[in-house]
VONUNU-514107 format. One record per residue (C-alpha): residue number from 1; residue in three letters; y, z, x. Coordinates in steps of 0.1 Angstrom, whole numbers, plus 5000, padded with zeros to 4 digits. Example, Ala and Ser with C-alpha at 12.3 -4.5 7.8 and 13.67 -1.06 7.14 Angstrom:
2
{migu 1,ALA,{4955,5078,5123}}
{migu 2,SER,{4989,5071,5137}}
// end
This chain:
158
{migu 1,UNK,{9651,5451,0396}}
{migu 2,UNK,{9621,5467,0418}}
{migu 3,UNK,{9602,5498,0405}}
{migu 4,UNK,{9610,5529,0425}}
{migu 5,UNK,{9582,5543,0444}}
{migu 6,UNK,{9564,5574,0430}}
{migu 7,UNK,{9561,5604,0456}}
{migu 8,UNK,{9519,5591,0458}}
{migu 9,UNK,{9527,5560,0469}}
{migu 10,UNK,{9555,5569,0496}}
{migu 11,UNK,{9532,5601,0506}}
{migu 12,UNK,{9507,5593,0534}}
{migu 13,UNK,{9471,5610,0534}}
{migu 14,UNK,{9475,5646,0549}}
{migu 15,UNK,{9440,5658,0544}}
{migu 16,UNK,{9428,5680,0572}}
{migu 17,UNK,{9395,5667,0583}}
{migu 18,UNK,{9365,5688,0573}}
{migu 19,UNK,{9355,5713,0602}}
{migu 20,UNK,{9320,5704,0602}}
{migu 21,UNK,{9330,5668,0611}}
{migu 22,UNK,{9341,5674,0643}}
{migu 23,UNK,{9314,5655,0671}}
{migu 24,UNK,{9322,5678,0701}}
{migu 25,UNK,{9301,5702,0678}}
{migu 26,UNK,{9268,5689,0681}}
{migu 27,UNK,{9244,5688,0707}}
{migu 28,UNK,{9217,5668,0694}}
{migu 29,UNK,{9218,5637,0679}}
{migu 30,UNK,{9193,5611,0658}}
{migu 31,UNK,{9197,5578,0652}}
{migu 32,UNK,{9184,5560,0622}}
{migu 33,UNK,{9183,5527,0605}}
{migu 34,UNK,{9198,5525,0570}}
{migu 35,UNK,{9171,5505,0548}}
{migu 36,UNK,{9178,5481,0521}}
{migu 37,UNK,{9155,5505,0497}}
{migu 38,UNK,{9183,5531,0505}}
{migu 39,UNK,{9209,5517,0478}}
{migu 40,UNK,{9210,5527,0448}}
{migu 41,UNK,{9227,5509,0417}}
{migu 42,UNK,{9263,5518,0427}}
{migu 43,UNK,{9254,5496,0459}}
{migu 44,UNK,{9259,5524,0482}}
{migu 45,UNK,{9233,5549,0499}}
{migu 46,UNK,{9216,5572,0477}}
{migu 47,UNK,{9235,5610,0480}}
{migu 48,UNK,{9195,5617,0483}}
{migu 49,UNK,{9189,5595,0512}}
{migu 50,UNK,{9215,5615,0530}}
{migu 51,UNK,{9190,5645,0527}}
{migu 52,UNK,{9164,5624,0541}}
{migu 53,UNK,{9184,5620,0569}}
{migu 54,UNK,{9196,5655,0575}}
{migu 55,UNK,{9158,5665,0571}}
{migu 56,UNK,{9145,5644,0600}}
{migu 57,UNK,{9169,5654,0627}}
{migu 58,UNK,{9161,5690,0613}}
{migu 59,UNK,{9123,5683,0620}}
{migu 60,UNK,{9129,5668,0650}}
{migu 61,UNK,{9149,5698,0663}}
{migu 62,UNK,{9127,5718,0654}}
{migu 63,UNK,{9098,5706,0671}}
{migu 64,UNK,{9114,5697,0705}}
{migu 65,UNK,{9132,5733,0708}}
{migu 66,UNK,{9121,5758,0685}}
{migu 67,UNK,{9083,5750,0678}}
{migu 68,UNK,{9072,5757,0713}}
{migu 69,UNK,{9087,5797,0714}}
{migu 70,UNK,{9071,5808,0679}}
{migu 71,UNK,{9035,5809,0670}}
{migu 72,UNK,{9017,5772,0664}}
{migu 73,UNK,{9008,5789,0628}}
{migu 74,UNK,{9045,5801,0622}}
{migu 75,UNK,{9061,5780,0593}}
{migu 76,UNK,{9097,5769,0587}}
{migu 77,UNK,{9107,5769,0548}}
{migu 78,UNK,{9139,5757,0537}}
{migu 79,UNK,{9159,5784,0517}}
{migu 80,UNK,{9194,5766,0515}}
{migu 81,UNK,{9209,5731,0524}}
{migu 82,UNK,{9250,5722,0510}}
{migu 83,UNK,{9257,5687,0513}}
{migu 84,UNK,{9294,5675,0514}}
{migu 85,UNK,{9297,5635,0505}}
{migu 86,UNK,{9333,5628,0529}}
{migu 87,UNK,{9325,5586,0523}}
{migu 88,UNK,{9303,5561,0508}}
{migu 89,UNK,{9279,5546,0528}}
{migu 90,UNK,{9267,5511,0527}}
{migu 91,UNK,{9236,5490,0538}}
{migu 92,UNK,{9232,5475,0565}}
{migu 93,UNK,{9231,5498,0594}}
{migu 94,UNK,{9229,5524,0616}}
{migu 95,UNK,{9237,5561,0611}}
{migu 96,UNK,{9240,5592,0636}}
{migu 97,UNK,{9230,5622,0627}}
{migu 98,UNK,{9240,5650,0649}}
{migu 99,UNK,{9224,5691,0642}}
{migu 100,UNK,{9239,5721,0661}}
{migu 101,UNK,{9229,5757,0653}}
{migu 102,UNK,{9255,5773,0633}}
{migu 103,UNK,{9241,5808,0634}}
{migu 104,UNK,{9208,5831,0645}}
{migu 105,UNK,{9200,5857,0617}}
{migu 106,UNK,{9169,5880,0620}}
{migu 107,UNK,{9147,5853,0605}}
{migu 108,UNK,{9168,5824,0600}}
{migu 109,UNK,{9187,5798,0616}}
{migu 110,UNK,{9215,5779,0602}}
{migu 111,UNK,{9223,5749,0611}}
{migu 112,UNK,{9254,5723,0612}}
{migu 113,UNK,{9252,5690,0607}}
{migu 114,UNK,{9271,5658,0605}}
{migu 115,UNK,{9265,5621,0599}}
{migu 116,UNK,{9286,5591,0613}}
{migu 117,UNK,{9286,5556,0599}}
{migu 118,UNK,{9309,5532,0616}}
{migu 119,UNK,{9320,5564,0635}}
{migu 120,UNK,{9335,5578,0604}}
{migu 121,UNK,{9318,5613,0591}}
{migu 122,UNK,{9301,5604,0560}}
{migu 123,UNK,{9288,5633,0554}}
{migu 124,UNK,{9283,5673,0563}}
{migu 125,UNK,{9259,5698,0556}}
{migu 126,UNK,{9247,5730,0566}}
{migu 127,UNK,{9213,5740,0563}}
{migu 128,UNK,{9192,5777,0564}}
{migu 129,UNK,{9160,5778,0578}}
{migu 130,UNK,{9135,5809,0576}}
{migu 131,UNK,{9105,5818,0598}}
{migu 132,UNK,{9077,5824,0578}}
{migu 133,UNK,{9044,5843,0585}}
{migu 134,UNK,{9015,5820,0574}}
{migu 135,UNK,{8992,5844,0559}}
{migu 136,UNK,{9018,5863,0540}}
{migu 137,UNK,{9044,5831,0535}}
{migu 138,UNK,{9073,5857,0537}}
{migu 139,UNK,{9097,5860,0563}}
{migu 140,UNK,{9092,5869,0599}}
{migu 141,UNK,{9116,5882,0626}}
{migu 142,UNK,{9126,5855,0649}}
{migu 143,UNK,{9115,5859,0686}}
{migu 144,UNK,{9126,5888,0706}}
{migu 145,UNK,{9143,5862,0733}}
{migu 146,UNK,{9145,5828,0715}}
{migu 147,UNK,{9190,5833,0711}}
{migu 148,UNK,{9183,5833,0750}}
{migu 149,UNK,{9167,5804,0747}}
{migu 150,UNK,{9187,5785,0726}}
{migu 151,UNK,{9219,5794,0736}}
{migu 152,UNK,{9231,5757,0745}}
{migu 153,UNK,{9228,5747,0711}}
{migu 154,UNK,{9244,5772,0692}}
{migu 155,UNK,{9278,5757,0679}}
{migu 156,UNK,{9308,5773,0700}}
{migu 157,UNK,{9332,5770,0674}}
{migu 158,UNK,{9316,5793,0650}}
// end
């Protein structure tokens, strides 16, 4: 006699990949090295080193596009980063991190971001950043020009 099949086993995997995870989204991408110092006692990545890695493609964003149309004493504070774990993530390796701007606010940008492992999204996060003015460390208005300027960055599905 064989065991009937429960409806899990016959069903097949119908989850709707998350939106974020979608590469035609980003336009700039890092690449970084796992390290064996990245795994933790699960034997995976560290969930932390994942905000390593969102961080440096943030910083290097930052300074190739945005640094060089605010003030060389402006400063960039980090107000809000959501990170979404999609897979585990071993060592060795390489990852791909790519960063798109989700949206311009008044002093802010948001940004999208996605890693790839493998080519499989590991991860997703999103990611507010506010323009700061140094003497008073509270927020500044972005730019009067600098959507102009970035306009082939921000994400076109948002």
């Amino acid at each position: 006699m064989t065991k009937a099949a429960t409806p899990t086993q016959n069903k097949k995997s119908t989850k709707t990949p998350h939106p974020l995870s979608d590469r035609k989204r980003y336009k700039v991408w890092n690449t970084d090295k796992l390290r064996l110092t990245d795994v933790d006692h699960q034997h995976h990545v560290n969930n932390a080193i994942f905000a390593v890695l969102y961080t440096s493609v943030r910083a290097d964003f930052l300074a190739a596009y945005v640094r060089p149309l605010v003030a060389k004493t402006d400063m960039f504070a980090m107000v809000k980063i959501t990170i979404e774990y999609l897979a585990e993530m071993h060592y060795p390796g390489q990852v791909e991190v790519g960063i798109a701007i989700k949206k311009l606010g008044s002093s802010s940008l948001t940004f999208a971001q996605a890693m790839y492992k493998d080519g499989v999204c590991v991860s997703v996060a999103e990611a507010v950043m506010v323009l700061l003015d140094p003497l008073t460390r509270r927020a500044k208005p972005l730019p009067t020009g600098l959507e102009t300027q970035l306009k082939r960055f921000i994400d076109a599905a948002e």
